[in-house]
C-alpha positions as CSV (number, residue, x, y, z in Angstrom):
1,X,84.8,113.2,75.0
2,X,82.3,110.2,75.0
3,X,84.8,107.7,74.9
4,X,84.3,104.8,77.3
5,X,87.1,103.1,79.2
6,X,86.5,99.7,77.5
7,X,86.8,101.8,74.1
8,X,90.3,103.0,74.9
9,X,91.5,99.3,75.7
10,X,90.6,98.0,72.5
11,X,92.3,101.0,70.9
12,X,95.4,100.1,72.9
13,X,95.1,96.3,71.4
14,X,94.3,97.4,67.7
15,X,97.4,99.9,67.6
16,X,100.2,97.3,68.2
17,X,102.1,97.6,65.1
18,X,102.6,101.5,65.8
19,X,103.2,101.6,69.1
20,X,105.6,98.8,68.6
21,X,107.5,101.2,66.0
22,X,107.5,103.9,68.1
23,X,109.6,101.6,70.8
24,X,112.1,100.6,68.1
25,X,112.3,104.6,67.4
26,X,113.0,105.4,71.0
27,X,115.5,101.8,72.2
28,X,117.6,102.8,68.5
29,X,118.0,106.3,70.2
30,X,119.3,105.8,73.2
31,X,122.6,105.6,73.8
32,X,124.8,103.9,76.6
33,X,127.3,106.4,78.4
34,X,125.1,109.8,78.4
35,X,122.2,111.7,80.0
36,X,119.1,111.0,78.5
37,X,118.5,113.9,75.9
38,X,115.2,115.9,75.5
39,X,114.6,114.5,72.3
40,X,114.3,111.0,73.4
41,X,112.4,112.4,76.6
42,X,110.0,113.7,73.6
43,X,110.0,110.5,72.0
44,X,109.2,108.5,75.2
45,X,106.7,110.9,75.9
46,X,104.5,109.5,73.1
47,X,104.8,105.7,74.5
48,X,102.2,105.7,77.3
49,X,99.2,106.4,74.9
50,X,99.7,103.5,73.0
51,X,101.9,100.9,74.9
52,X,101.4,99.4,77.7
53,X,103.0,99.1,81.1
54,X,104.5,96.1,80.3
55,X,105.7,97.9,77.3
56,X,106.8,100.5,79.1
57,X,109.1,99.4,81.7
58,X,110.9,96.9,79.2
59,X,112.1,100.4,77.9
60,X,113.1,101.3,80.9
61,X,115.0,98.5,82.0
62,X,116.5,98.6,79.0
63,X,117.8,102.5,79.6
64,X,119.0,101.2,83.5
65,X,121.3,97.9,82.6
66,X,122.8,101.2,80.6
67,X,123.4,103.5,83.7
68,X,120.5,105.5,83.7
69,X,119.9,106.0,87.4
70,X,116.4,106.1,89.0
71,X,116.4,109.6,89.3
72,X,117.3,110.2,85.7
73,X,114.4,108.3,84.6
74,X,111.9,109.9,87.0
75,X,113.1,112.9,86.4
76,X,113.6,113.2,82.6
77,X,111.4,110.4,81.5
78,X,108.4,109.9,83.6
79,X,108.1,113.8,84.8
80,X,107.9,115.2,80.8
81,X,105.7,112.3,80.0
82,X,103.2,112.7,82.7
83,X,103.2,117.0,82.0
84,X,102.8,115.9,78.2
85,X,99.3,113.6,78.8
86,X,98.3,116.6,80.6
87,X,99.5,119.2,77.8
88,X,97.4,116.6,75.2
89,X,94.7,117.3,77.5
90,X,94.4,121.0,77.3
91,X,95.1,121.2,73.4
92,X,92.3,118.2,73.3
93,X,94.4,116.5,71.3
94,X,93.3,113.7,73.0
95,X,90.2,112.7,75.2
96,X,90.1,112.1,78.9
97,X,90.3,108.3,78.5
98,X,93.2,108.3,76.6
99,X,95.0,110.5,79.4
100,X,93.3,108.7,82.5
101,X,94.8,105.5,80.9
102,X,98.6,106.8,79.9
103,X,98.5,108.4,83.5
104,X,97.4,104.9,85.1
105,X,100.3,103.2,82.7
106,X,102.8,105.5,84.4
107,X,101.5,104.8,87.8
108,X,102.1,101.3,87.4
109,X,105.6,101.8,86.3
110,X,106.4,104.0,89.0
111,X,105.0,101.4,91.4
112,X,107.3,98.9,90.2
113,X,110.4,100.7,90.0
114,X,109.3,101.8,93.8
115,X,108.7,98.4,94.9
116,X,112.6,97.5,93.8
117,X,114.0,99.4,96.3
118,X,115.4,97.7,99.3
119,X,113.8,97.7,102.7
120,X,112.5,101.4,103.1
121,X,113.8,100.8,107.0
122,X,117.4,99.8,105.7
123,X,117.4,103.1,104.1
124,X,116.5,105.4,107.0
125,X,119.3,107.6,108.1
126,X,119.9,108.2,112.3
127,X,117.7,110.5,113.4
128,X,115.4,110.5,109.8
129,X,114.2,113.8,108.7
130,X,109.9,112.9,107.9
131,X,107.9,114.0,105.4
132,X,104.3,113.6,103.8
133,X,103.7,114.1,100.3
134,X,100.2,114.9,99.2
135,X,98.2,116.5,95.8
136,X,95.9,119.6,96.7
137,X,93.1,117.8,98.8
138,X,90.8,117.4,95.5
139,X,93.2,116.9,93.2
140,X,93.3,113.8,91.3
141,X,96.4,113.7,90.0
142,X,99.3,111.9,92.4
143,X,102.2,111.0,90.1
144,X,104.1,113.7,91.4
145,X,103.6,113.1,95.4
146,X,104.2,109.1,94.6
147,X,107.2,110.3,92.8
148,X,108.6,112.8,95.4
149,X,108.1,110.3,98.2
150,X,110.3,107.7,96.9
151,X,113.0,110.0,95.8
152,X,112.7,111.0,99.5
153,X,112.9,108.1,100.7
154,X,115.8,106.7,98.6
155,X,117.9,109.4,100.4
156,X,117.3,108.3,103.8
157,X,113.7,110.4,104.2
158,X,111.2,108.4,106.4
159,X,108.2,109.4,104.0
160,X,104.7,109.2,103.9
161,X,102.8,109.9,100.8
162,X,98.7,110.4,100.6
163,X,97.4,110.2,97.2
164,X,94.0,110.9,97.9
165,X,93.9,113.1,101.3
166,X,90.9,114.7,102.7
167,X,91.6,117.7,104.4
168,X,90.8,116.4,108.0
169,X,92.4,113.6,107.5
170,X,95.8,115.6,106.6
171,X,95.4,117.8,109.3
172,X,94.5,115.2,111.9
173,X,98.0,113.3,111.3
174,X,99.9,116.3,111.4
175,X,99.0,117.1,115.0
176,X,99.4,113.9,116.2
177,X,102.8,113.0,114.4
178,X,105.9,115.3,113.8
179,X,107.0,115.9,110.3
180,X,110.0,118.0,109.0
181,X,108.1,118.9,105.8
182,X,105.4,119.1,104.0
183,X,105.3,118.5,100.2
184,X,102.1,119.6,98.5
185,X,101.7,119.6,94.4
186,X,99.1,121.7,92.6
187,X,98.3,119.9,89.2
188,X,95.6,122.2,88.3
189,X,94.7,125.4,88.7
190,X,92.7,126.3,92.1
191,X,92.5,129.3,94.2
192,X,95.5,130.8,95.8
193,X,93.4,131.0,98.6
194,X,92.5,127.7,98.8
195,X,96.0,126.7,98.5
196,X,96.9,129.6,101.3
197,X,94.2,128.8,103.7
198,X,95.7,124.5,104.0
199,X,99.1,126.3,104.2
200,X,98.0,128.1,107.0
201,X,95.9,125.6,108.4
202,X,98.7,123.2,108.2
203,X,101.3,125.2,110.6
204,X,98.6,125.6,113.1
205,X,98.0,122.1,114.1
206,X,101.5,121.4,113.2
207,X,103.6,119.4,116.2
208,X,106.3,120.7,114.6
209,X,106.4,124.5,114.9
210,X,109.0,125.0,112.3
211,X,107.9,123.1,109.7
212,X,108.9,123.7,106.1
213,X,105.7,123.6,103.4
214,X,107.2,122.7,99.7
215,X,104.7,123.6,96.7
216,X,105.3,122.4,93.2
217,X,103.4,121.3,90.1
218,X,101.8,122.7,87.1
219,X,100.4,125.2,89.2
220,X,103.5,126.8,90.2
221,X,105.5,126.3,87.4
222,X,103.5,128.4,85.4
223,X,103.3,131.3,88.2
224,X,106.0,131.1,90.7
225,X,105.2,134.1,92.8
226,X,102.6,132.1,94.1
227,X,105.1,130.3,96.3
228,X,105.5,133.7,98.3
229,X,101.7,133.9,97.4
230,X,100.3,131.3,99.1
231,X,103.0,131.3,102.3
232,X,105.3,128.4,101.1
233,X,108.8,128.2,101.8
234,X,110.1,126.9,98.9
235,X,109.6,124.8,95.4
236,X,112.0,122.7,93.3
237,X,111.5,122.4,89.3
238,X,111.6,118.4,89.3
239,X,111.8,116.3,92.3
240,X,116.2,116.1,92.5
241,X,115.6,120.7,92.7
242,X,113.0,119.7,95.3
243,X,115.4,117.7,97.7
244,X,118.3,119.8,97.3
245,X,115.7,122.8,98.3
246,X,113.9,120.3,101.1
247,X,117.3,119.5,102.9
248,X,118.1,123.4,103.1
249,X,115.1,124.0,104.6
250,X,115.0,121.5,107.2
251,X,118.5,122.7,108.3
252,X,117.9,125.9,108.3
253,X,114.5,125.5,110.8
254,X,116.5,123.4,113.1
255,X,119.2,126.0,113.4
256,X,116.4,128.5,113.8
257,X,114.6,126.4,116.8
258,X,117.8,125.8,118.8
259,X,118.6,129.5,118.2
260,X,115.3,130.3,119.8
261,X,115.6,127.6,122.5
């Protein structure tokens, strides 16, 4: 676990010749016309830890001038990938460098498949449902949130996303703007209560009385009583669940408010 950042990058430039097999494994697999399968989500889960981003979204690209929506490749490419650097991680098959840096890689694709959407304000919908995406203040993973927010915000969401929230700060915004929902993703484990107590926090400051509070993550995949747990209203397996799940929920609290009007 000594390894130094500087380390890892010469790795990355002395293991060309495999990682540059392993892409000519995984473009020779896929196949125009079909889902992605989860073999070739298995086999693209082994790219970020030897290619680069570069690498990486040529891949990609390559999959979308076949069909492959966004979604699909969030969803079945980056999602696994990102819970496999972390699955590495925990066997210690590989050391924190190597994660931090196939994490990073991801990021950056994500960021640039982001930053080809249209105008975000073209996108917004009449009377825009908002939401804020955040990790568990602490957390230091924010793939997820940075993926839920433009999934979001691709389907006529206006969407804020906080990738590295302090508890104050989270709070502080939430009374002074009104948000629909609340998306929060538990990476690792922590303390129900913790998770509980910003839960709670949350709908007290809230401008928006009935607010809905998503949780997802590693967190909660593994245990999903804690949804109930921790005083959530709801979760989503990936982030195209988590919409479908996000939409009901606003509906439903804006039936319940007029009901109560």
């Amino acid at each position: 676990m000594g390894a130094t950042l500087g380390g890892a990058i010469r790795r990355e430039e002395a293991s060309g010749s495999r990682a540059s097999k392993v892409l000519s494994d995984f473009q020779h697999k896929a196949l125009p016309g079909r889902r992605i399968t989860p073999e070739e989500a298995q086999q693209f889960s082994q790219l970020p830890l030897t290619v680069g981003a570069d690498g990486l979204l040529s891949e990609i690209d390559h999959l979308m001038e076949q069909g492959v929506t966004v979604d699909t490749i969030y969803i079945d490419l980056l999602a696994p990938a990102a819970r496999r650097m972390g699955e590495l991680w925990e066997e210690d098959q590989c050391d924190f460098v190597d994660v931090t840096m196939g994490l990073w890689r991801l990021q950056e694709v994500l960021h640039e498949i982001s930053s080809r959407t249209p105008s975000r304000s073209a996108l917004l919908e009449p009377g825009a449902r908002r939401a804020m995406f955040l990790p568990m203040p602490g957390d230091q993973h924010f793939l997820g949130p940075q993926m839920l927010e433009d999934v979001f915000a691709r389907s006529g969401w206006d969407t804020l996303v906080m990738t590295k929230p302090l508890r104050r700060d989270v709070l502080n915004l939430l009374s002074n703007t009104r948000f629909d929902l609340v998306g929060l993703t538990l990476s690792r484990d922590c303390p129900s209560a913790a998770v509980k107590s910003i839960i709670r926090a949350v709908r007290s400051v809230s401008r928006n009385e009935h607010i809905s509070i998503l949780v997802g993550g590693h967190m909660i995949n593994q245990n999903p009583a804690l949804v109930a747990e921790v005083g959530a209203d709801g979760t989503g397996a990936d982030a195209r669940s988590a919409l479908e799940v996000a939409e009901a929920l606003v509906q439903s609290a804006k039936v319940r408010a007029q009901t109560l009007k």
